[in-house]
PDB file of N, CA, C and O in Angstrom:
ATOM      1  N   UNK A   1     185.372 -49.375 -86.117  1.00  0.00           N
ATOM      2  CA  UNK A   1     185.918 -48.044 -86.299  1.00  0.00           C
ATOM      3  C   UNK A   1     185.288 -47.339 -87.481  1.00  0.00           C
ATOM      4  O   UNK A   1     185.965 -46.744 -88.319  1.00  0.00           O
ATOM      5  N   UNK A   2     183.960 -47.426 -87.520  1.00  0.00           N
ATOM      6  CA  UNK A   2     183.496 -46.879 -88.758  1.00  0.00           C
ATOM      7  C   UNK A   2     184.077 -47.212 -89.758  1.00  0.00           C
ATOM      8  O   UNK A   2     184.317 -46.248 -90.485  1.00  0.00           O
ATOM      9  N   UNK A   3     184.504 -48.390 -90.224  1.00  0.00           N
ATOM     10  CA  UNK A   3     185.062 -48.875 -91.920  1.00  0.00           C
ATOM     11  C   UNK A   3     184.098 -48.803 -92.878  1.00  0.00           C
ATOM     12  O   UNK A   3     184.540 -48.775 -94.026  1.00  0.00           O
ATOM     13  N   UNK A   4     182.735 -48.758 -92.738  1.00  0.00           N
ATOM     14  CA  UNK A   4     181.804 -49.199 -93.667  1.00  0.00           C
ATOM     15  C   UNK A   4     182.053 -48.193 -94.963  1.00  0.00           C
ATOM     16  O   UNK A   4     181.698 -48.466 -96.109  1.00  0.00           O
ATOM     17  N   UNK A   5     182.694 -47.043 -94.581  1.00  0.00           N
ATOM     18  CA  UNK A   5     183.010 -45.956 -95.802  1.00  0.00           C
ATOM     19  C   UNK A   5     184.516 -45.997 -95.646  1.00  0.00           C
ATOM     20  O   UNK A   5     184.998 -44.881 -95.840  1.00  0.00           O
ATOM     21  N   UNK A   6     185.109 -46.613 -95.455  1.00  0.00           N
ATOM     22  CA  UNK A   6     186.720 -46.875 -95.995  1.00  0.00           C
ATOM     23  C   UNK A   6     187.413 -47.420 -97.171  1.00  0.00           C
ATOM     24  O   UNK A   6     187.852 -48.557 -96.997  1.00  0.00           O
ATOM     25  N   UNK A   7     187.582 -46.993 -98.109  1.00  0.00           N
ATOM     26  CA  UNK A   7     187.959 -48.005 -99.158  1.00  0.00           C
ATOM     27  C   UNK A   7     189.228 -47.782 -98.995  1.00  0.00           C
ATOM     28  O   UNK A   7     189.895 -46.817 -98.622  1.00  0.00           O
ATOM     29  N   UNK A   8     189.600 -49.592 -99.582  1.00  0.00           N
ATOM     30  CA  UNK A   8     191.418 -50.081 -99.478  1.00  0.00           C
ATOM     31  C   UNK A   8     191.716 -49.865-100.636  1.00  0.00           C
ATOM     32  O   UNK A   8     190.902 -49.614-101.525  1.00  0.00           O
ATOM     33  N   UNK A   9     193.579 -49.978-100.839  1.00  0.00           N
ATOM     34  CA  UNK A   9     193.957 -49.943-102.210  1.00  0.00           C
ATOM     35  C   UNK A   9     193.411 -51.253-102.757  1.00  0.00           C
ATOM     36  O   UNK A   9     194.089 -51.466-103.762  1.00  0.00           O
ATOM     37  N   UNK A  10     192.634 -52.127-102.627  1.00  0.00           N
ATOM     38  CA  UNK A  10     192.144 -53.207-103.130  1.00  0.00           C
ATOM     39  C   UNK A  10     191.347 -52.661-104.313  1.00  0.00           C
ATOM     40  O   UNK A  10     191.639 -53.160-105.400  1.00  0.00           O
ATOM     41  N   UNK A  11     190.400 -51.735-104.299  1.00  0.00           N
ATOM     42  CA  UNK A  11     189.591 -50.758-104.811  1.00  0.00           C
ATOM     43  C   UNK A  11     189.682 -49.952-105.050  1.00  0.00           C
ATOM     44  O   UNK A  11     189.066 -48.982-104.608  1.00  0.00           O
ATOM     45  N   UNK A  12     190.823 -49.982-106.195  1.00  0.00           N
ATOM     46  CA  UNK A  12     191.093 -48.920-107.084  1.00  0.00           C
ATOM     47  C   UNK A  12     192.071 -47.832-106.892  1.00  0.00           C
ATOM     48  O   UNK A  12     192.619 -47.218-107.807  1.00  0.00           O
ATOM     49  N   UNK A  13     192.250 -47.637-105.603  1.00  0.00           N
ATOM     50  CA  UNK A  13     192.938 -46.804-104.391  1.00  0.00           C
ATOM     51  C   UNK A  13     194.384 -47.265-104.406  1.00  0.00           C
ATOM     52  O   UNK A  13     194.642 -47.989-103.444  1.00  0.00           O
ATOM     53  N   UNK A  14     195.539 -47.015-105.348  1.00  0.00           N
ATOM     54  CA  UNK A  14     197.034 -47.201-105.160  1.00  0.00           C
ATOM     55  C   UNK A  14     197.556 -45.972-104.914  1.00  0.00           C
ATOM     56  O   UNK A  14     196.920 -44.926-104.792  1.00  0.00           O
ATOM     57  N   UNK A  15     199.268 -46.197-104.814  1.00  0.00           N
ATOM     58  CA  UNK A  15     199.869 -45.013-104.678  1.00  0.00           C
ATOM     59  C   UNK A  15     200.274 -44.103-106.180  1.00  0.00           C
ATOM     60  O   UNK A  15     201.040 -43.141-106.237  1.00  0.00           O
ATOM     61  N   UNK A  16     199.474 -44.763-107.387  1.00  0.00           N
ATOM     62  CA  UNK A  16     199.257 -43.544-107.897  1.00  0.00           C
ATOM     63  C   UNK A  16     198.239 -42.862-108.313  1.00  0.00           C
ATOM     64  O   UNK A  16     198.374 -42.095-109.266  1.00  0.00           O
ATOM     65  N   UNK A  17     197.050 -43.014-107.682  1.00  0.00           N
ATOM     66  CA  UNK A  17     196.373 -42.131-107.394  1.00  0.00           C
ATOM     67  C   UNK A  17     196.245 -41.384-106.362  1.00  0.00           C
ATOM     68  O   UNK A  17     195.158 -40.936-105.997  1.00  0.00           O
ATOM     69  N   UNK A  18     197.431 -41.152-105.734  1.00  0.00           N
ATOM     70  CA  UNK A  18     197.615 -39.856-104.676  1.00  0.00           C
ATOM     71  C   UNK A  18     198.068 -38.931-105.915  1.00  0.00           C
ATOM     72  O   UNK A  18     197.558 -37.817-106.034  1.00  0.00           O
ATOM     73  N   UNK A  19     199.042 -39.401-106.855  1.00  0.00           N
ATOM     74  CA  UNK A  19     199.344 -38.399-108.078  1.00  0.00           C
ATOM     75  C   UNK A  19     198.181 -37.458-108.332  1.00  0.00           C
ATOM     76  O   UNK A  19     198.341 -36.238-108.360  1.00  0.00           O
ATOM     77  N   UNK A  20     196.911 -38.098-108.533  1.00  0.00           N
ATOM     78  CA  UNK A  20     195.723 -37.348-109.329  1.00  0.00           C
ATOM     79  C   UNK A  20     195.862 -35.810-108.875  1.00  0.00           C
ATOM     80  O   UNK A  20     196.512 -35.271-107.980  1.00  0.00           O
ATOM     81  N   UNK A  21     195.058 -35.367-109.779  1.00  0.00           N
ATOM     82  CA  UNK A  21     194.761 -33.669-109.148  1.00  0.00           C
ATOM     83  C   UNK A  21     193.278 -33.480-109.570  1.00  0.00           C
ATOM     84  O   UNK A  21     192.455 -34.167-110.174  1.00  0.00           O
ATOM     85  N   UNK A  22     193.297 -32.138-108.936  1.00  0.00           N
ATOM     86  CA  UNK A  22     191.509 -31.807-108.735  1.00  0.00           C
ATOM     87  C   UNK A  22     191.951 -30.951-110.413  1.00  0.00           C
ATOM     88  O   UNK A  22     193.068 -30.634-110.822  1.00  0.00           O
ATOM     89  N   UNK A  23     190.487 -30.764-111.130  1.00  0.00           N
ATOM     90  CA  UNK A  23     190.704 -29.425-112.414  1.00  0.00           C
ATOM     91  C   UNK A  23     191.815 -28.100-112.017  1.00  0.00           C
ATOM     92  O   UNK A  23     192.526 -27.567-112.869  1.00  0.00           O
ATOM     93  N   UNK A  24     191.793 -27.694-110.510  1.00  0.00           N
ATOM     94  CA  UNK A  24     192.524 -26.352-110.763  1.00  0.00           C
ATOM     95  C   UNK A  24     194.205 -26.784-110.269  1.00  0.00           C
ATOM     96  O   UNK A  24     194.968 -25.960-109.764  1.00  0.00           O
ATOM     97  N   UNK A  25     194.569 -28.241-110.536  1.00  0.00           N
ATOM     98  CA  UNK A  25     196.079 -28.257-110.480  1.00  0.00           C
ATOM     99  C   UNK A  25     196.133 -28.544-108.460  1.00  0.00           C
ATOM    100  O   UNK A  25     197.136 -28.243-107.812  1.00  0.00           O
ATOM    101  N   UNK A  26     195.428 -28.880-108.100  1.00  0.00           N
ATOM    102  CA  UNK A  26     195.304 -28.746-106.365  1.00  0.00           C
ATOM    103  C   UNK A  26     195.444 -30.564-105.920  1.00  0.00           C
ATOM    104  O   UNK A  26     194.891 -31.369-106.669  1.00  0.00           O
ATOM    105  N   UNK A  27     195.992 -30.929-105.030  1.00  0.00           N
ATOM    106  CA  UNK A  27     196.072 -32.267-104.817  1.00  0.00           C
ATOM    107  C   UNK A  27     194.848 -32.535-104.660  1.00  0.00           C
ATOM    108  O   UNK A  27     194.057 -31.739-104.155  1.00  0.00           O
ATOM    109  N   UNK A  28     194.506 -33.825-105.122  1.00  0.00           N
ATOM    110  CA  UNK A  28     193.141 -34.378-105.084  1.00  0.00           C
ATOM    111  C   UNK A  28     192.569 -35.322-103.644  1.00  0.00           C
ATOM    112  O   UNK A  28     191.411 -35.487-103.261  1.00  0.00           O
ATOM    113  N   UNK A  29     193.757 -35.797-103.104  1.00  0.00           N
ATOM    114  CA  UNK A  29     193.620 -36.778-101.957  1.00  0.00           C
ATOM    115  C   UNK A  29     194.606 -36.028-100.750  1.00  0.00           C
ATOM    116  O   UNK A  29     195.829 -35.904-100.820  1.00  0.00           O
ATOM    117  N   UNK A  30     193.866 -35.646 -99.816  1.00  0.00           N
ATOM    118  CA  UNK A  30     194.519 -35.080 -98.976  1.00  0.00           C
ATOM    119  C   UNK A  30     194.755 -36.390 -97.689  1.00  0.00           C
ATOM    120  O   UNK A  30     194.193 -37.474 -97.539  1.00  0.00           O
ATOM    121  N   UNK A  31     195.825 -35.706 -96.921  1.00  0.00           N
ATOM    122  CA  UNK A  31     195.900 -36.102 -95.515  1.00  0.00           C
ATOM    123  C   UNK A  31     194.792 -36.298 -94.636  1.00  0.00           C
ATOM    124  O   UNK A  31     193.698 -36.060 -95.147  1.00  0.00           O
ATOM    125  N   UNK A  32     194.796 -36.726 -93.267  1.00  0.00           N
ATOM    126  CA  UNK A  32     194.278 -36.185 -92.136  1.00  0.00           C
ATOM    127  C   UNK A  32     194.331 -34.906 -91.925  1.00  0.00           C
ATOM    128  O   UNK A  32     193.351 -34.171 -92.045  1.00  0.00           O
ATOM    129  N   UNK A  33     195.841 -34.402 -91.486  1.00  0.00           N
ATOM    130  CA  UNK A  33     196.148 -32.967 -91.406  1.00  0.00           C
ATOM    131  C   UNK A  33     195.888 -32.007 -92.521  1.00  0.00           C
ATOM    132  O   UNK A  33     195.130 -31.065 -92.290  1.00  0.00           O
ATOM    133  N   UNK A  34     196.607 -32.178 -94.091  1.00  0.00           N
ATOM    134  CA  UNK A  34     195.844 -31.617 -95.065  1.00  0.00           C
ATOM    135  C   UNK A  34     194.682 -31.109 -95.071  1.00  0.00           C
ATOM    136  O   UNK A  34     194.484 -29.934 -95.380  1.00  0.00           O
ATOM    137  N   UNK A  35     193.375 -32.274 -94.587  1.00  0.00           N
ATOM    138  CA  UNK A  35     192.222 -32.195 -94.842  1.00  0.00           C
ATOM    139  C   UNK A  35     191.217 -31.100 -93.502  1.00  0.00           C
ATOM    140  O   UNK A  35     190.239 -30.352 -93.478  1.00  0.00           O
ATOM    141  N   UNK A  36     192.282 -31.669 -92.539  1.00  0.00           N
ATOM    142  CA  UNK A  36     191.731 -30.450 -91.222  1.00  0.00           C
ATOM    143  C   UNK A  36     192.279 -29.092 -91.689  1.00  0.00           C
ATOM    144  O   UNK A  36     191.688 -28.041 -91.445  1.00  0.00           O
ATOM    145  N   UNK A  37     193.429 -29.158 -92.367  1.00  0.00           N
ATOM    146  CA  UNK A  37     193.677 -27.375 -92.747  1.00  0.00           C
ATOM    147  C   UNK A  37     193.258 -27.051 -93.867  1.00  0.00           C
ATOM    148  O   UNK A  37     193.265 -25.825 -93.980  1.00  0.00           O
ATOM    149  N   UNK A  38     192.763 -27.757 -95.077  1.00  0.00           N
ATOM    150  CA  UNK A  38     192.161 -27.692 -95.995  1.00  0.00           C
ATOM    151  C   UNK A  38     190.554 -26.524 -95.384  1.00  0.00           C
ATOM    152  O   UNK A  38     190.220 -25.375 -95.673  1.00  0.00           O
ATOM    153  N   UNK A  39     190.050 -27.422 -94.610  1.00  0.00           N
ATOM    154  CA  UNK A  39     188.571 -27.195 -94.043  1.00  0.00           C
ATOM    155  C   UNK A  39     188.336 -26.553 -93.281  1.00  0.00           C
ATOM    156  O   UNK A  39     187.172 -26.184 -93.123  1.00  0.00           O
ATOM    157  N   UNK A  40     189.489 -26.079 -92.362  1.00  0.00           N
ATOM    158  CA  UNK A  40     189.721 -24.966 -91.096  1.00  0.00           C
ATOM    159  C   UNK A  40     189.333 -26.115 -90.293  1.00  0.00           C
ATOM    160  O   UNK A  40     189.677 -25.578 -89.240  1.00  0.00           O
ATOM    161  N   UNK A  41     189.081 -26.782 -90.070  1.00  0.00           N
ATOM    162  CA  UNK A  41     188.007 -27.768 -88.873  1.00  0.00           C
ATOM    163  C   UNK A  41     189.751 -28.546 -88.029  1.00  0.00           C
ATOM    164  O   UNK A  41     190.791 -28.807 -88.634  1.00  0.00           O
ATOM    165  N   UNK A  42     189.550 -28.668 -86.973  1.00  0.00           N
ATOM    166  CA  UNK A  42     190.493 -29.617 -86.013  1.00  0.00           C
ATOM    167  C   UNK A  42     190.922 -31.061 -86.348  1.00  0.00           C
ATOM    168  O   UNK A  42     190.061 -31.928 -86.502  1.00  0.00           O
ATOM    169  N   UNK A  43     192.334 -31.355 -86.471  1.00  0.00           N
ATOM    170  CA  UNK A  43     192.261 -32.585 -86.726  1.00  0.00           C
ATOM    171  C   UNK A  43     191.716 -33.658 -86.117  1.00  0.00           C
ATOM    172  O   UNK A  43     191.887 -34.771 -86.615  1.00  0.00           O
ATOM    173  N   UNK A  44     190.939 -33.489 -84.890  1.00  0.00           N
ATOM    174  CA  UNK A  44     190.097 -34.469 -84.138  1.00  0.00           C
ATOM    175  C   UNK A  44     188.665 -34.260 -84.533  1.00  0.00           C
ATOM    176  O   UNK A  44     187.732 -35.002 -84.227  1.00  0.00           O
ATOM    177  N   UNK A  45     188.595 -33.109 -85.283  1.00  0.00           N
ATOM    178  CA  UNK A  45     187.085 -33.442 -86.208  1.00  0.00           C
ATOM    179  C   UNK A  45     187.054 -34.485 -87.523  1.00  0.00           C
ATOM    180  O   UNK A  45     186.115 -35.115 -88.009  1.00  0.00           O
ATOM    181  N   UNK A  46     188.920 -34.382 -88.015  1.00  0.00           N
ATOM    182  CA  UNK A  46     188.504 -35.352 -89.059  1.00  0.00           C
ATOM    183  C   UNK A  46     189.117 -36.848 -89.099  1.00  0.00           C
ATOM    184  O   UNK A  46     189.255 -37.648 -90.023  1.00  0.00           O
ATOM    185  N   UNK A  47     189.480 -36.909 -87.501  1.00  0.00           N
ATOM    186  CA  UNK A  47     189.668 -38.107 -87.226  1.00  0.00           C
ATOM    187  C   UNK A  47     188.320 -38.643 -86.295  1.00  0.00           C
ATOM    188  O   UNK A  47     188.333 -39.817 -85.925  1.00  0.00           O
ATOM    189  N   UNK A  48     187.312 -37.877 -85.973  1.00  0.00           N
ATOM    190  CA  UNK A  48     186.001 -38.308 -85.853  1.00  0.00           C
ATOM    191  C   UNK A  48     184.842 -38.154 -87.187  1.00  0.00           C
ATOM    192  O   UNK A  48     183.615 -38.153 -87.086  1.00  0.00           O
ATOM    193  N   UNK A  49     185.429 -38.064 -88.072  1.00  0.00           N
ATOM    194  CA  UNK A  49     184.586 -38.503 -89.547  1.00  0.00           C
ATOM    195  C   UNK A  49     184.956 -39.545 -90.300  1.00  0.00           C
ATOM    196  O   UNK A  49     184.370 -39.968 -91.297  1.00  0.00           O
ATOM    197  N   UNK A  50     186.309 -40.110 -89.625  1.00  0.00           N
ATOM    198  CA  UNK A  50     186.867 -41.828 -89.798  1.00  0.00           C
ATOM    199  C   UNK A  50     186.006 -42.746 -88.766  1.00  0.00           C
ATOM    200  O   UNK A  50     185.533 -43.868 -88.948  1.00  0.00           O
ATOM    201  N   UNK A  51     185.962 -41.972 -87.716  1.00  0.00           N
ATOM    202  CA  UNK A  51     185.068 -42.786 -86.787  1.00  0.00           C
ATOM    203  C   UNK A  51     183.758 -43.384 -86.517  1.00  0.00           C
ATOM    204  O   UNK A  51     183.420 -44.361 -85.849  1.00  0.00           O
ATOM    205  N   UNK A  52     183.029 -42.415 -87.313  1.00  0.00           N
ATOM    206  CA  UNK A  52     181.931 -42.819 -87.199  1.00  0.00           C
ATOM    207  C   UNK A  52     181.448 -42.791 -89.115  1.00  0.00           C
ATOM    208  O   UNK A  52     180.353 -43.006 -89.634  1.00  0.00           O
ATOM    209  N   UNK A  53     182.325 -42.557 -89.528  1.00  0.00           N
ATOM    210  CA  UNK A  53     182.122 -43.070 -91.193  1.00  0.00           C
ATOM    211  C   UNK A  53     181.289 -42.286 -92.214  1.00  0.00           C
ATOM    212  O   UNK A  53     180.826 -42.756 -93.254  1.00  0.00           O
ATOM    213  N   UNK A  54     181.149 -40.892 -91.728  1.00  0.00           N
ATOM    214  CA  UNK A  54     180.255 -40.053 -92.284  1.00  0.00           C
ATOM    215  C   UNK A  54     180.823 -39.719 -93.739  1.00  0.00           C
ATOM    216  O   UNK A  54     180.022 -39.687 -94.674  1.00  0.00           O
ATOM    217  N   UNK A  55     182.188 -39.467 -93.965  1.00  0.00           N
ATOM    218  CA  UNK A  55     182.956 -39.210 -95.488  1.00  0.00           C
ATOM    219  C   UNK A  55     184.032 -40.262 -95.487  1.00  0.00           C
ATOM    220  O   UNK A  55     184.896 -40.514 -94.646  1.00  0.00           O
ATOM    221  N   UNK A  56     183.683 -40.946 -96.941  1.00  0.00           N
ATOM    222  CA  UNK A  56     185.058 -42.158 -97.215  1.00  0.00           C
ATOM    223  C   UNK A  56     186.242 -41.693 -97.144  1.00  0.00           C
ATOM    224  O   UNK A  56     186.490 -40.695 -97.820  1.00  0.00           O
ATOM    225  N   UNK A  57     187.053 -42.149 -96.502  1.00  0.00           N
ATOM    226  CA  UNK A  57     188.721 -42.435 -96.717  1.00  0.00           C
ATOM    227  C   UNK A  57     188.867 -43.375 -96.933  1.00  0.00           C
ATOM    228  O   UNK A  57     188.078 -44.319 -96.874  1.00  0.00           O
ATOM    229  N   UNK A  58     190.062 -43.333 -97.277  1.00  0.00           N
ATOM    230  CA  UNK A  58     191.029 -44.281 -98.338  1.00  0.00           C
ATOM    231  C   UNK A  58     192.225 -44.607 -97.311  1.00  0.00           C
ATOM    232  O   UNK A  58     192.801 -43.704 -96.705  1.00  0.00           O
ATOM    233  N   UNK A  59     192.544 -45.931 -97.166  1.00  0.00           N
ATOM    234  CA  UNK A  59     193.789 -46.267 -96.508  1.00  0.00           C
ATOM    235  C   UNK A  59     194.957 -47.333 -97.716  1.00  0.00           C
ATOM    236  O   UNK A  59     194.610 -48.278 -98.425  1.00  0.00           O
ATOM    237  N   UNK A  60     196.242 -46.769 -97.575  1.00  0.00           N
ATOM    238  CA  UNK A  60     197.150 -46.901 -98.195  1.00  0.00           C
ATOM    239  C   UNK A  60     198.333 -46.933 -97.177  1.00  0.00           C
ATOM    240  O   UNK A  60     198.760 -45.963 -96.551  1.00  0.00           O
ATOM    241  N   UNK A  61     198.835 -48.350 -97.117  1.00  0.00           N
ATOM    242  CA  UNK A  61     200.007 -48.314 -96.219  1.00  0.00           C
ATOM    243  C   UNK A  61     200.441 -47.728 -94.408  1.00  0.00           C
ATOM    244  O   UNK A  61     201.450 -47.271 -93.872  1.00  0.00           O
ATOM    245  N   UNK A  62     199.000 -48.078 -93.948  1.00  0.00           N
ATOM    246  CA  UNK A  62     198.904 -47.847 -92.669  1.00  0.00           C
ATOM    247  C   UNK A  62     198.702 -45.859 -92.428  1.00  0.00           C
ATOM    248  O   UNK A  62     198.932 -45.302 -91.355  1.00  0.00           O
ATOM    249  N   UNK A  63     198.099 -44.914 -94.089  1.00  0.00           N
ATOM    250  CA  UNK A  63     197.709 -43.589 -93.824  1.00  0.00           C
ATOM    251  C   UNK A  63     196.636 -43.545 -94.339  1.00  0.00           C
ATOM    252  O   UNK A  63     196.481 -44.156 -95.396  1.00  0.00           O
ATOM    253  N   UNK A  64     195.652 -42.880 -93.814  1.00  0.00           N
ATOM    254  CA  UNK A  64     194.271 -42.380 -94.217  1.00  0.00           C
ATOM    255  C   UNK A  64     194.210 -41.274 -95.387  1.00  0.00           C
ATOM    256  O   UNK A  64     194.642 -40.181 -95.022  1.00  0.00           O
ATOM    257  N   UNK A  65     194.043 -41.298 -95.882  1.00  0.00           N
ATOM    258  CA  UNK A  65     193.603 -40.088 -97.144  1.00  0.00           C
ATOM    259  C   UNK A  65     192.081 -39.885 -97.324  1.00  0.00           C
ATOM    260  O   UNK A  65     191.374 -40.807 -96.917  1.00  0.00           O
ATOM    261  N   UNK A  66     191.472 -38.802 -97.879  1.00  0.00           N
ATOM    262  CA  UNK A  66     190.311 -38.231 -97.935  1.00  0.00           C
ATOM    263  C   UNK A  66     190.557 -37.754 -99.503  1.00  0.00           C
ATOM    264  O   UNK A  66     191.599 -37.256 -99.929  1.00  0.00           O
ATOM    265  N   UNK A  67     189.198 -38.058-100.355  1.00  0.00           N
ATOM    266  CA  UNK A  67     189.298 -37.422-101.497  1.00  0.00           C
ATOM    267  C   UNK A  67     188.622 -36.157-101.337  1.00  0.00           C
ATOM    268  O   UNK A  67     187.426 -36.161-101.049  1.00  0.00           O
ATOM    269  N   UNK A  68     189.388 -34.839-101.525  1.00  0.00           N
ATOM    270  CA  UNK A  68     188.822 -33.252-101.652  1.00  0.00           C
ATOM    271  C   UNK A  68     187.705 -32.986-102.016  1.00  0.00           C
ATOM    272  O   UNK A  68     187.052 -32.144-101.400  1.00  0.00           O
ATOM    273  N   UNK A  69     187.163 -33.678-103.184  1.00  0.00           N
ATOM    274  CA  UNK A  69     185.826 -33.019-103.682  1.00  0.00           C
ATOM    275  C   UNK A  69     184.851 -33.845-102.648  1.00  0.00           C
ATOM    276  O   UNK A  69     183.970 -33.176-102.108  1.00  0.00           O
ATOM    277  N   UNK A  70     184.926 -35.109-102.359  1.00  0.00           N
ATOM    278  CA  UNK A  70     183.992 -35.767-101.400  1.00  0.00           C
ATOM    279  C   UNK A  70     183.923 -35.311-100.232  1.00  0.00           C
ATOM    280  O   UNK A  70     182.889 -35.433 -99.575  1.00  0.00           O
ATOM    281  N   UNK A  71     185.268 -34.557 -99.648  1.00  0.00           N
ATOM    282  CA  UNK A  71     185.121 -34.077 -97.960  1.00  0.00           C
ATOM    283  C   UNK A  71     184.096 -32.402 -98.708  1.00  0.00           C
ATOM    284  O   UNK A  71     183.279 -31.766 -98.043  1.00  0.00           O
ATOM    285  N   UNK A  72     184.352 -32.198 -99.646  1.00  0.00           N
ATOM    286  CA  UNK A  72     183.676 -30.749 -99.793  1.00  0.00           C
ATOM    287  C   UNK A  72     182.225 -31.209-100.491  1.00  0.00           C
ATOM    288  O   UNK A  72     181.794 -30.299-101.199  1.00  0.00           O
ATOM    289  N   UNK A  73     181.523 -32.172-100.475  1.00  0.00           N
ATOM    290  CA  UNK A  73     180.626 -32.120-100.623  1.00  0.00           C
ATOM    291  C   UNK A  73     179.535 -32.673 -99.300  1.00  0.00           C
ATOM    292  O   UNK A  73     178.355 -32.460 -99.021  1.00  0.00           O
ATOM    293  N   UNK A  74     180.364 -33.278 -98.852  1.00  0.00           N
ATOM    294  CA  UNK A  74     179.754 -33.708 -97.228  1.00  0.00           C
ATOM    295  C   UNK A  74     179.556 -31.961 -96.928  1.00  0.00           C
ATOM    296  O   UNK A  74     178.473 -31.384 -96.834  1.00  0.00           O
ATOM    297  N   UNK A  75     180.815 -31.385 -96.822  1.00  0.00           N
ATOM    298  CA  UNK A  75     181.271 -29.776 -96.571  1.00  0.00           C
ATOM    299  C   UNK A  75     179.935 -29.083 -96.445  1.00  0.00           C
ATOM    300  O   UNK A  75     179.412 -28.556 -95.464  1.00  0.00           O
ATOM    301  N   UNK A  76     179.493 -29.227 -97.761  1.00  0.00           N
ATOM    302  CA  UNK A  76     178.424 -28.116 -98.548  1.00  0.00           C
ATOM    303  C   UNK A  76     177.063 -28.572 -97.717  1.00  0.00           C
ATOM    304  O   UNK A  76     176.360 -27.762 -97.113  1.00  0.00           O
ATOM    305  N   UNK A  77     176.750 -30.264 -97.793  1.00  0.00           N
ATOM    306  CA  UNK A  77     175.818 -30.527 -97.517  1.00  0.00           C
ATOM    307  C   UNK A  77     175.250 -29.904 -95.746  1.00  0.00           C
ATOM    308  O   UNK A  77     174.147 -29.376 -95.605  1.00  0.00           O
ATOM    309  N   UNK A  78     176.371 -30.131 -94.396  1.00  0.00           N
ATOM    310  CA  UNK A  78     176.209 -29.803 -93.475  1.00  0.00           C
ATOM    311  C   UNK A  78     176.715 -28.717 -93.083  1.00  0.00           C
ATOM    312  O   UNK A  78     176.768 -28.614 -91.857  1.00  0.00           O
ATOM    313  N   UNK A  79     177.277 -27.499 -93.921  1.00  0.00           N
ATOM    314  CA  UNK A  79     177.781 -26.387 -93.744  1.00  0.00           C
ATOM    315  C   UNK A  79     177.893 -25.443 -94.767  1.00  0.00           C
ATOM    316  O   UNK A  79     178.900 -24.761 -94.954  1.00  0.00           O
ATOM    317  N   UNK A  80     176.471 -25.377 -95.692  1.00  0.00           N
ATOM    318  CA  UNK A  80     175.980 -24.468 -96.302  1.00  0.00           C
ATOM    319  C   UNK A  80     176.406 -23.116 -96.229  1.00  0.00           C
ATOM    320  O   UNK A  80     176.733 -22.556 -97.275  1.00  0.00           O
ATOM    321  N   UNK A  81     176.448 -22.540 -95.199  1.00  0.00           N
ATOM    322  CA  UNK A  81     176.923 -21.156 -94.910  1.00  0.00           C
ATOM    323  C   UNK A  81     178.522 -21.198 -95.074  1.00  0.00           C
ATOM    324  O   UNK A  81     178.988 -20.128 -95.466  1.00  0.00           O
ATOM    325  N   UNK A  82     179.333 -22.094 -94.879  1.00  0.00           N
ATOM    326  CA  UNK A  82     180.624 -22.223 -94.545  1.00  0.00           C
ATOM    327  C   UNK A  82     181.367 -22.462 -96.097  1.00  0.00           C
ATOM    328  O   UNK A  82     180.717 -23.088 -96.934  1.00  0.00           O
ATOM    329  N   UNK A  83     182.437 -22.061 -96.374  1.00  0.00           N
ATOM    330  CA  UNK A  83     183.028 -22.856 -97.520  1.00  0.00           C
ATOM    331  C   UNK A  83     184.470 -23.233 -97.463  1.00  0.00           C
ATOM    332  O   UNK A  83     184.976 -23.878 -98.381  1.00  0.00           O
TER     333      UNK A  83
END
């Protein structure tokens, strides 16, 4: 299932670093859903970027999380025009 970019709470990844925040006060680790409305993109686009392992998530207690600045730099890299 594309794990090779998954990191567990084994690695650093607990439940309090869902606490963290980005510099402007914004949650730092989003959802699945978060992260599809974060990005405008479908939540079956970002449950096919778990799939094939293109941006790390983080699993914690049977939920996927995405760190914000990493889905927005994949973002930038393949959607230059887009923000």
């Amino acid at each position: 299932m594309g794990s090779k970019n998954r990191r567990s709470k084994d690695e650093s990844f607990g439940p309090g670093t869902l606490n963290r925040r980005a510099p402007d006060g914004s949650k730092l680790y989003l959802t699945v859903e978060e992260t599809a409305m974060h990005f405008n993109v479908a939540k079956s686009t970002v449950l096919n970027w778990i799939k094939v392992g293109v941006v790390p998530s983080y699993s914690l207690k049977g939920r996927v999380y995405f760190n914000k600045n990493e889905v927005a730099a994949y973002w930038q890299m393949f959607n230059p025009e887009r923000r």
